[in-house]
C-alpha positions in Angstrom: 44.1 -2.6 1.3 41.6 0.2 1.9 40.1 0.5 -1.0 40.0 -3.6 -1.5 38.7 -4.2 1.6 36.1 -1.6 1.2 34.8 -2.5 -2.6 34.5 -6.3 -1.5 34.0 -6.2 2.1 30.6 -3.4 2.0 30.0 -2.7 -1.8 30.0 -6.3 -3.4 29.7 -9.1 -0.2 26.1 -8.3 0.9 25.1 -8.3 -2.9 26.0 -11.9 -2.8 26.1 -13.3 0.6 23.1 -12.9 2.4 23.0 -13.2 5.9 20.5 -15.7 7.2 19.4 -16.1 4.1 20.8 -19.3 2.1 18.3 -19.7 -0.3 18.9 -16.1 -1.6 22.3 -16.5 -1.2 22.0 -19.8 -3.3 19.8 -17.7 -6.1 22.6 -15.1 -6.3 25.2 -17.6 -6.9 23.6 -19.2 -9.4 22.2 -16.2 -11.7 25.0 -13.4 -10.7 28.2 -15.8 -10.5 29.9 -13.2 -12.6 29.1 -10.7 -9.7 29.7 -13.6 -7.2 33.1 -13.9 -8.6 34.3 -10.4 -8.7 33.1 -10.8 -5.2 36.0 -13.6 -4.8 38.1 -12.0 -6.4 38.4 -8.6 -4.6 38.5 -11.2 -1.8 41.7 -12.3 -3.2 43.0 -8.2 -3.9 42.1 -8.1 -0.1 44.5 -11.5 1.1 47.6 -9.6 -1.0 47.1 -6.3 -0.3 47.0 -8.0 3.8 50.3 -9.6 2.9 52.4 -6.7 1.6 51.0 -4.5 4.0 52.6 -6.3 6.5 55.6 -6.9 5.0 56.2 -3.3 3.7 55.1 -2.2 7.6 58.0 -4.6 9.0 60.2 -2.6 6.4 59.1 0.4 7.5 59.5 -0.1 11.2 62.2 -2.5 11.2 64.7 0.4 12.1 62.9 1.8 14.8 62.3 -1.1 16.9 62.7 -4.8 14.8 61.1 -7.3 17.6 57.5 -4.6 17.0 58.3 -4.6 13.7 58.2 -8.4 13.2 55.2 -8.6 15.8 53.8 -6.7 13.0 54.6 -8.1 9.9 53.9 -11.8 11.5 50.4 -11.7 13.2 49.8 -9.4 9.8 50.1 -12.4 7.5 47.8 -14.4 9.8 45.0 -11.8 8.7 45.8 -12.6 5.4 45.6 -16.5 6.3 42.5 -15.7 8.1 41.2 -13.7 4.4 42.3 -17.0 2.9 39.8 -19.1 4.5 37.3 -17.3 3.7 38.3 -17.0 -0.1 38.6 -21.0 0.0 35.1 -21.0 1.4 33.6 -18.7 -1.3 35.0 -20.6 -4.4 33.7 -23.4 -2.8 30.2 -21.8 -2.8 30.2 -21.0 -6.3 31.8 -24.4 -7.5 28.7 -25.9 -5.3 26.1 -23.8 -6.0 26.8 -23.9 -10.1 27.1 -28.2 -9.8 24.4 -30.0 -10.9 25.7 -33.4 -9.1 24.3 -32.8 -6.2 20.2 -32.3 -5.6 18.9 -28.8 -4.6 18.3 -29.4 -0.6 21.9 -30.4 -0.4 23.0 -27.6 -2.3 21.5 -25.2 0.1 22.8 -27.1 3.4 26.3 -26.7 1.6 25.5 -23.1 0.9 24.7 -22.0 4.1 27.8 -24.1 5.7 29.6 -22.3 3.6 28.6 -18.5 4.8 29.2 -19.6 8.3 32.8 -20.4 7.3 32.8 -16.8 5.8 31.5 -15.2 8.5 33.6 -17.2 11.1 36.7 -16.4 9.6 36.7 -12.9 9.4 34.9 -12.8 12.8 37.7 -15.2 14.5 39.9 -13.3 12.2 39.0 -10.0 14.5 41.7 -11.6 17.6 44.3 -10.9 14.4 42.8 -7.9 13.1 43.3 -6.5 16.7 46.4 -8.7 17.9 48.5 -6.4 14.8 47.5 -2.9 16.0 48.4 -3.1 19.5 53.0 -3.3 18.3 51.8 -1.2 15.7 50.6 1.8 17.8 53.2 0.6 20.5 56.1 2.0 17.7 54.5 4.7 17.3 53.5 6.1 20.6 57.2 4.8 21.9 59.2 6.3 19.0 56.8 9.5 18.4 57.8 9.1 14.3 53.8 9.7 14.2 51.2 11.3 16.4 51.2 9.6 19.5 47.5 10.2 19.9 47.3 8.2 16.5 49.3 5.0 18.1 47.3 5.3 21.5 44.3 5.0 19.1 45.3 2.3 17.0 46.5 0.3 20.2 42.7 0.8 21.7 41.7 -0.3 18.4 43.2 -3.7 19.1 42.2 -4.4 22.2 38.6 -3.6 21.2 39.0 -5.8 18.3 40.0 -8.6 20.6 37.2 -7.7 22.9 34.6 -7.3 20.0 35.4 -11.1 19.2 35.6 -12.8 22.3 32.1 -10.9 23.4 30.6 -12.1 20.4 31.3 -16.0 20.6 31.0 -15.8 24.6 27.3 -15.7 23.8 27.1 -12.5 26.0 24.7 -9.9 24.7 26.5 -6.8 25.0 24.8 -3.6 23.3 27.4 -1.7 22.3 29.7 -4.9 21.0 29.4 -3.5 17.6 31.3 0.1 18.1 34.3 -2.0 19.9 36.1 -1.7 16.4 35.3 1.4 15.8 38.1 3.0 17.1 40.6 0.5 15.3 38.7 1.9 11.7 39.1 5.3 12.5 43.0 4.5 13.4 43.6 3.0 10.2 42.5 5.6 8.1 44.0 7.9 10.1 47.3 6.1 9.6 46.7 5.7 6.0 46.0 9.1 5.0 48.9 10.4 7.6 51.4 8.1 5.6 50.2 9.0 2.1 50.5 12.8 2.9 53.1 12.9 5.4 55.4 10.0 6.5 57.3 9.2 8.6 58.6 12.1 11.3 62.3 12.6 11.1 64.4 10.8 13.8 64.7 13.4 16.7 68.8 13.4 17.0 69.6 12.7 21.0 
């Protein structure tokens, strides 16, 4: 999921998608659709690596407390749902940009509908994004099979991911908005590279 999210996320979206920019955007689809639809379809590695990750994380916490577990695994697949939209809203792009029913102005209306349904759904997508972390560092941090510091971390990541998105649709200008999710990046890698080399702790015996 990291290295999906990533290569089509930072390396590959802002090659394509444009942001305020429709008319480039439009240009991009139209001469780089092969680049536009690797773009998609890392978009689509991103929606199933979203959806086993939260199954395989309700696996792997479903011993250690099942009702977190499924918190998990359920507002996890509403990420991927959220992924989804935005994947529905990119093929749309391409099929629209590449059609030659429709003259050029309406083209670029369409296009530039199109990125604000991108944009919106992984922005909206952020109350998700966040609303997942908080059981997930609330297993750790109450069974201590990880650092604790690392759930504490992942459960601020949450919260500022749900604070990150309702700041930015409130309309309130807030400076620092942008390093809300910060912590909730740092938390994830953390977790990932802690799994990868360690696992999980050892039940402590009572």
């Amino acid at each position: 999921m990291a290295v999906t999210g990533v290569l089509g996320f930072i390396v590959f979206h802002p090659q394509v998608y444009i942001s305020g920019d429709p008319q480039q955007t439009l240009i991009n689809l139209t001469e780089s659709v092969s680049l536009a639809r690797i773009r998609l379809i890392f978009e689509f590695a991103i929606i199933i690596s979203q959806a086993l990750t939260a199954v395989w994380f309700y696996k792997l916490f479903r011993n250690i407390n099942e009702w977190a577990a499924w918190t998990v695994g359920i507002w996890g697949m509403v990420n991927a749902v959220a992924i989804m939209i935005s994947a529905i809203a990119m093929a749309s792009a391409i099929g629209i940009a590449n059609s030659s029913v429709l003259p050029m102005e309406d083209n670029l209306l369409s296009i530039q509908i199109f990125q604000h349904i991108i944009s919106s759904a992984w922005a909206v997508g952020g109350l998700f994004f966040g609303l997942w972390l908080i059981p997930l560092g609330y297993i750790l941090v109450s069974s201590k099979r990880m650092p604790i510091s690392l759930g504490w971390l992942l459960i601020a990541g949450g919260v500022g991911y749900l604070i990150s998105t309702v700041v930015i649709y409130s309309g309130i200008d807030v400076p620092f908005s942008s390093y809300l999710t910060i912590p909730a990046t740092a938390a994830e890698f953390w977790m990932i590279g802690y799994l990868l080399i360690f696992g999980l702790r050892p039940e402590k015996e009572e």
